[in-house]
C-alpha positions in Angstrom: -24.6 -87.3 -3.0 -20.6 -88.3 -2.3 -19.4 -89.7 0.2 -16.1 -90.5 1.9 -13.8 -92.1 3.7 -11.7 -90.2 7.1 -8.3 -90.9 7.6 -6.4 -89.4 10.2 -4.1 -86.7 8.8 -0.7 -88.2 9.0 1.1 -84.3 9.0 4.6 -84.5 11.4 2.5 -81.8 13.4 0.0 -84.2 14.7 1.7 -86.1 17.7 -1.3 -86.5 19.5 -1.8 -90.2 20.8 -3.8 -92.2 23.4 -2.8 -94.9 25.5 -6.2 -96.0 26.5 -9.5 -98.2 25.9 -12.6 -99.0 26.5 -13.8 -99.6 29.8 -15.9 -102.8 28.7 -16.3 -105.1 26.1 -18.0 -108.5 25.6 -15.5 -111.4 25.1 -14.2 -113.1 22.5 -15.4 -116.8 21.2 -13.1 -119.5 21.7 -14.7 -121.7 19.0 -18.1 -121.5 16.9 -20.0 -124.5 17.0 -20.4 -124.1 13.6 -18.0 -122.7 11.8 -15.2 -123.4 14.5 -13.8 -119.8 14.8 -13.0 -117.6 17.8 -11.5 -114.6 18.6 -13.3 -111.1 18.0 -14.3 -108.2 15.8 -12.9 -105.0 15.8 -14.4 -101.3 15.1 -17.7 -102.2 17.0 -17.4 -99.1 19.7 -20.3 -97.9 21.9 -18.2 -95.4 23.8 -21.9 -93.7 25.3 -23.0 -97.0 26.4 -23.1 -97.4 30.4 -22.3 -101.2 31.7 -22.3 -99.5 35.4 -26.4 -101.1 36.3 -25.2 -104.4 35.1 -24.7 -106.7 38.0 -22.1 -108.4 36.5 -20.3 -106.0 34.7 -16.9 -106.8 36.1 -17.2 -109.8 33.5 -16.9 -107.6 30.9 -13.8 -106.1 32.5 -10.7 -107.2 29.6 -12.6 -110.5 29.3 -10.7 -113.9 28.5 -12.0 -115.6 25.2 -15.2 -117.8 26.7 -17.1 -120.5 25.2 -19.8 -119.7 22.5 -22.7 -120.3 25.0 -21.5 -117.9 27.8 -21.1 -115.3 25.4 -24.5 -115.5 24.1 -25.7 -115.0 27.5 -23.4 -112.1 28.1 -24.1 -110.5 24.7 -27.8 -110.6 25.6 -27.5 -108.7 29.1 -26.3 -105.7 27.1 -28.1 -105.9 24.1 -31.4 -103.8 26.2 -28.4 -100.8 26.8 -27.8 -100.3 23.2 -29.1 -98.5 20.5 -31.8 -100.4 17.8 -29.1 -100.1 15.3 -26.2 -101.8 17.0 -24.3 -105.0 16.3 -23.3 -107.2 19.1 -20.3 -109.4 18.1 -17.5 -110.5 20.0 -15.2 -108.0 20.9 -17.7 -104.9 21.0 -16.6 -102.2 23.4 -18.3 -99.9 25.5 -18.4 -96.6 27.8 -15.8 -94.4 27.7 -12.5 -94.3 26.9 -9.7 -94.5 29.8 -6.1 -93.8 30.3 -3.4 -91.9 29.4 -2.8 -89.0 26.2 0.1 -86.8 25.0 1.0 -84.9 22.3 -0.6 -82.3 19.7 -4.4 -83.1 18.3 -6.3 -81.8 15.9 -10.0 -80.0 16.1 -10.5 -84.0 14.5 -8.5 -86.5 15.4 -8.5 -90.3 14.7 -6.5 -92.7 17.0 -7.2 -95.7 14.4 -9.2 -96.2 11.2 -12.0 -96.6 13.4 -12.3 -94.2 16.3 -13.0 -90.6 15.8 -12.9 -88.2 18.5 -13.4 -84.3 18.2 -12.5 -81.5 20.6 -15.9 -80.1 22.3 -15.9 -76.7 20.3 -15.7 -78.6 16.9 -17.9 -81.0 17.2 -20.7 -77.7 18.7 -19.5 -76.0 15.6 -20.6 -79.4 13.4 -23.5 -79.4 15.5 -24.8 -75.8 15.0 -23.9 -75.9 11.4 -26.5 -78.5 10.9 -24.1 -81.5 10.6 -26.2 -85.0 12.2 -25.4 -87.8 13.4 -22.9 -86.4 16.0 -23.3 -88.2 19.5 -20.3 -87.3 21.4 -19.5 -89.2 24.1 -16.1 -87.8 27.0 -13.1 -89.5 27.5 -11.3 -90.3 30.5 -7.9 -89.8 29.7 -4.5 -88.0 32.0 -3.0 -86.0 29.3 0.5 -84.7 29.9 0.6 -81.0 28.7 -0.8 -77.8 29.8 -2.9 -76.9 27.7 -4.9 -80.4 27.2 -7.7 -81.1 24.8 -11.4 -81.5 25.7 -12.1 -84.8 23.5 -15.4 -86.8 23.0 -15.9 -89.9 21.1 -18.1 -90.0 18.6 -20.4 -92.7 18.8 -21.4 -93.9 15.4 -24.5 -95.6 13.3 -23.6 -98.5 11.5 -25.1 -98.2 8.0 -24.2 -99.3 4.4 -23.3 -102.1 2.3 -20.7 -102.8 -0.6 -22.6 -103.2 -3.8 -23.0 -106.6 -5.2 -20.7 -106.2 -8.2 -17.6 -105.3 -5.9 -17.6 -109.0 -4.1 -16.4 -112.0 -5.7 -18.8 -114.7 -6.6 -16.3 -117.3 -4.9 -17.6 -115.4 -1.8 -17.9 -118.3 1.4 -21.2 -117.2 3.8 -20.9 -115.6 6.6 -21.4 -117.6 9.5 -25.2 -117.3 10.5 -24.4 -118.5 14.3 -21.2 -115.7 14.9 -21.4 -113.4 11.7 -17.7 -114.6 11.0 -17.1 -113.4 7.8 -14.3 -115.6 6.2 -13.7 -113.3 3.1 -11.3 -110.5 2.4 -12.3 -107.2 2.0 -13.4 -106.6 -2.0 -10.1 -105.0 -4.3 -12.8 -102.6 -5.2 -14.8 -100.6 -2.9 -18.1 -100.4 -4.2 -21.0 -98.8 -1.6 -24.1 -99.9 -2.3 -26.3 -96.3 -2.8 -29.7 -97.9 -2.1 -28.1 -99.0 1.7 -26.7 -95.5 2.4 -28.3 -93.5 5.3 -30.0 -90.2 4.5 -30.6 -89.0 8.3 -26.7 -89.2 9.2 -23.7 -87.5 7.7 -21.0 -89.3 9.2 -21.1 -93.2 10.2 -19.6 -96.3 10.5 -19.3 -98.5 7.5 -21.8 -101.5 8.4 -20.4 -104.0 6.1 -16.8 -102.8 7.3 -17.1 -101.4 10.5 -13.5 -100.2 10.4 -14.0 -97.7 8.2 -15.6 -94.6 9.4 -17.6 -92.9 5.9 -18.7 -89.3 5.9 -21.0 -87.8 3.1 -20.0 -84.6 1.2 -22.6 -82.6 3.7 -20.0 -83.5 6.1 -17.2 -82.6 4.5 -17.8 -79.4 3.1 -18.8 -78.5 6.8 -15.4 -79.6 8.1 -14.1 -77.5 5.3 -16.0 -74.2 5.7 -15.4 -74.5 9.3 -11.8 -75.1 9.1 -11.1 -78.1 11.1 -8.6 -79.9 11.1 -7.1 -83.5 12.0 -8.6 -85.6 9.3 -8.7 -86.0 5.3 -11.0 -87.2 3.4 -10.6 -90.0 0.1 -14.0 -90.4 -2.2 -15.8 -93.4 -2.6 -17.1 -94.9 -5.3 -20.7 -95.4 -5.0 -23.3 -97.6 -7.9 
C-alpha cells in the first residue's frame, strides 16, 4: 500500500481563504515543571467536538498561556468529549470553525498543511465510493460571494510513526510530563509501515500532526471522482 502526503493545490485559480478558527481550544503552558517549556502545539483539531455542556467553557474561549497545573485540570474536563484516539496537548482546538471566507475553493481544499475541508457533495461522493475515515464536521463561516461553498471539516485520526532509521540517534526525549518534543523534524521522512492504520484512508500524521497523510485507496478515489483542490506527494514507507 502507498501512501501520501496532501498539499493544497497552489493553482492562481484557487483564491479561496478563511479568516476564521476554532471556537475553543485548551491553553497554552507557560512553563513545564520539567522540562521548562511553554507555549502550544499545533495541528491537534477536533472541529466535531462540542465544549457547549462544559460549565466552564468560556475558559477555553482564546485562552491566555496558564500555569502547568491549571491546564491539567482543564485538559481533563474535555478529555470525556473526545474520541479514544485523541491527543490532548496544549493548544488543541475544538468545535467548529467561525468567521469570515472569500474567494474560489476547490471540491478539496486545505487552509493550512493541517486542515482539510471538503464541499458536502465531495466528501458524499468519497463516502459512497467506499472512501473511510471521513467525519465531516460544518463550518461557521460569512462568505462574500454568491454562489458560496457548503464546507465541512474533516475531523481526523491521528495514526502513524516515522520509522526508526529516519531519526537521529542524537535524538533528546520527549518530555514525558508535556510531550514537548525538542527535536527537528527527520531530513528523511520515513513512515513506519507496522504503525500505519488499515481501517482509515486519510488521517493525521501522529508523529507529525501537521501533516495530513492519505493512502493510495484515497487517492485514486479523488482521482476517479475528479476532485479537485489538493495534490498529493508519495511517502516513503520501510
Amino acid at each position: 500500500m502507498k501512501f501520501y502526503e496532501l498539499t493544497g493545490d497552489k493553482a492562481p485559480r484557487y483564491t479561496g481563504t478563511l479568516n476564521a478558527g476554532h471556537r475553543w481550544s485548551l491553553p497554552g503552558v507557560e512553563s513545564c515543571p520539567t522540562c521548562g517549556m511553554g507555549g502550544g502545539f499545533g495541528g491537534l483539531d477536533y472541529p466535531c467536538v462540542d465544549l457547549s455542556s462544559l460549565g466552564e467553557r468560556e475558559k477555553f474561549h482564546e485562552p491566555e498561556p496558564v500555569p502547568f497545573e491549571e491546564f491539567v485540570r482543564l485538559r481533563e474536563l474535555v478529555r470525556p468529549l473526545l474520541p479514544s484516539w485523541a491527543v490532548l496537548n496544549s493548544g488543541a482546538a475544538f468545535g467548529p470553525v467561525e468567521g469570515s471566507g472569500l474567494g474560489y475553493f476547490g471540491q478539496l481544499f486545505m487552509q493550512n498543511p493541517w486542515t482539510l475541508f471538503a464541499r458536502r457533495e465531495a466528501l458524499e461522493r468519497l463516502q459512497a465510493a467506499g472512501v473511510r475515515g471521513l467525519q465531516g464536521c460544518p463550518i461557521k463561516v460569512r462568505f462574500r460571494t454568491k454562489h458560496a461553498p457548503e464546507l465541512l471539516e474533516l475531523q481526523l485520526e491521528l495514526r502513524g510513526q516515522f520509522h526508526p532509521e529516519c531519526l537521529s540517534p542524537r535524538r533528546e526525549p520527549i518530555c514525558p510530563t508535556c510531550d514537548n518534543n525538542p527535536n527537528p523534524l527527520p531530513e528523511r521522512l520515513w513512515l513506519d509501515a507496522s504503525s500505519l492504520p488499515e481501517h482509515v484512508d486519510v488521517f493525521r500524521f501522529r508523529d507529525w500532526p501537521g501533516c495530513i497523510v492519505a493512502n493510495e485507496r484515497f487517492v485514486e478515489a479523488v482521482k476517479r471522482l475528479e476532485l479537485d483542490g489538493v495534490v498529493f506527494e508519495e511517502l516513503e514507507v520501510r
